[in-house]
N, C-alpha and C positions, 0 to 999 in steps of 0.2 A: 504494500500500500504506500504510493506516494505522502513524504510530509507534510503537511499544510501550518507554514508558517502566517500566523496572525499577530497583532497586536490585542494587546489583553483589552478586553472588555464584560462585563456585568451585567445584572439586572440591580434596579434601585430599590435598597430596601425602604418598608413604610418608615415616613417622616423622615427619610434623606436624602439631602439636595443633589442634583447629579455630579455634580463638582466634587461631591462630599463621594457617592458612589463612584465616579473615576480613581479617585485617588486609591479607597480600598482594596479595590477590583488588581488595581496594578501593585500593591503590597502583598497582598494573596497570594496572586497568579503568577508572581516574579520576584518578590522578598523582597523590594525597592521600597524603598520613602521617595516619595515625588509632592512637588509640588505644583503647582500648575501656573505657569506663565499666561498662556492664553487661551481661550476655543479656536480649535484650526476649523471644524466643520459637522455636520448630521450625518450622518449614512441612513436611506429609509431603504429597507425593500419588504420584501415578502415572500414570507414561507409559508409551506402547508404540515402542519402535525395533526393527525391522527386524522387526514381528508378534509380538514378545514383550513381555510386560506387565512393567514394572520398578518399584520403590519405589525414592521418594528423599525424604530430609529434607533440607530447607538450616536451617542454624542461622543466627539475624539478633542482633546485637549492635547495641546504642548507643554509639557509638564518637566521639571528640572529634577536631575539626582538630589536626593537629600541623606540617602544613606540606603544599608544594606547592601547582599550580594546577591547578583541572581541565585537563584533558588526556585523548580519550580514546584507548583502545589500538585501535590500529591492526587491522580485520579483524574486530574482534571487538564492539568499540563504535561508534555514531553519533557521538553529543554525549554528554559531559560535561557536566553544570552545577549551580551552584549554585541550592536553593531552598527556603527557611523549613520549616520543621515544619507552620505553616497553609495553604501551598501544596502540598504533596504528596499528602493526599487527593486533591483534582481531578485530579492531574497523573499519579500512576503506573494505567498499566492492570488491575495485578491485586486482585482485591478483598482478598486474605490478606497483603498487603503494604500497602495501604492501612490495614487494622487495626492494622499493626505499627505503624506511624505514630501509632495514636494509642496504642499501647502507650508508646510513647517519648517523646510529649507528656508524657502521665500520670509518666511515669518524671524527666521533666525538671519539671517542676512542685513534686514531692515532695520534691525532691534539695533540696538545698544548697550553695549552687557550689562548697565546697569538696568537697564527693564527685562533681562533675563535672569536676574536676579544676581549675578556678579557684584561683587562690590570693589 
């Protein structure tokens, strides 16, 4: 079976803001403390579970190391890992995530380290 590299993503638990659901979802599923610089973008699509058609949005944030080592969550993840912004086009499978990537290049290009959280 081919790997299908993704970026980590959740469901929101009740009474948690998605910003708040981003960040856990990526401490979970990857060991990282992130912080979040900015929203890069929505992803909508739709799937069918169990013969019924569903809509679902994941919201994607550009989010900074804050600590921790890849690690991934047991049962739910393969590998963790680290890898550059000009590595991740090639490497993730889905094309709408792959564009995010260069949302977040652009997003990181534009910035100023001090609004990347740099001091």
């Amino acid at each position: 079976m081919p790997r299908i590299w993704s970026l980590p993503k959740g469901h929101v638990e009740p009474n948690e803001s998605v910003e708040a659901a981003a960040t856990r979802e990526v401490l979970e599923e990857t060991g990282i403390q992130a912080a979040i610089i900015s929203k890069l973008s929505d992803i909508r699509y739709w799937f069918y579970a169990n013969k019924i058609k569903h809509s679902k949005v994941v919201h994607f944030f550009l989010m900074r190391y804050m600590g921790g080592s890849p690690v991934p969550q047991l049962g739910e993840v393969d590998e963790a890992v680290w890898a550059g912004l000009s590595v991740l086009p090639s490497m993730l499978t889905h094309i709408n995530e792959r564009r995010l990537i260069e949302i977040a290049q652009q997003t990181v290009n534009e910035k100023a380290p001090h609004e990347l959280g740099f001091h």
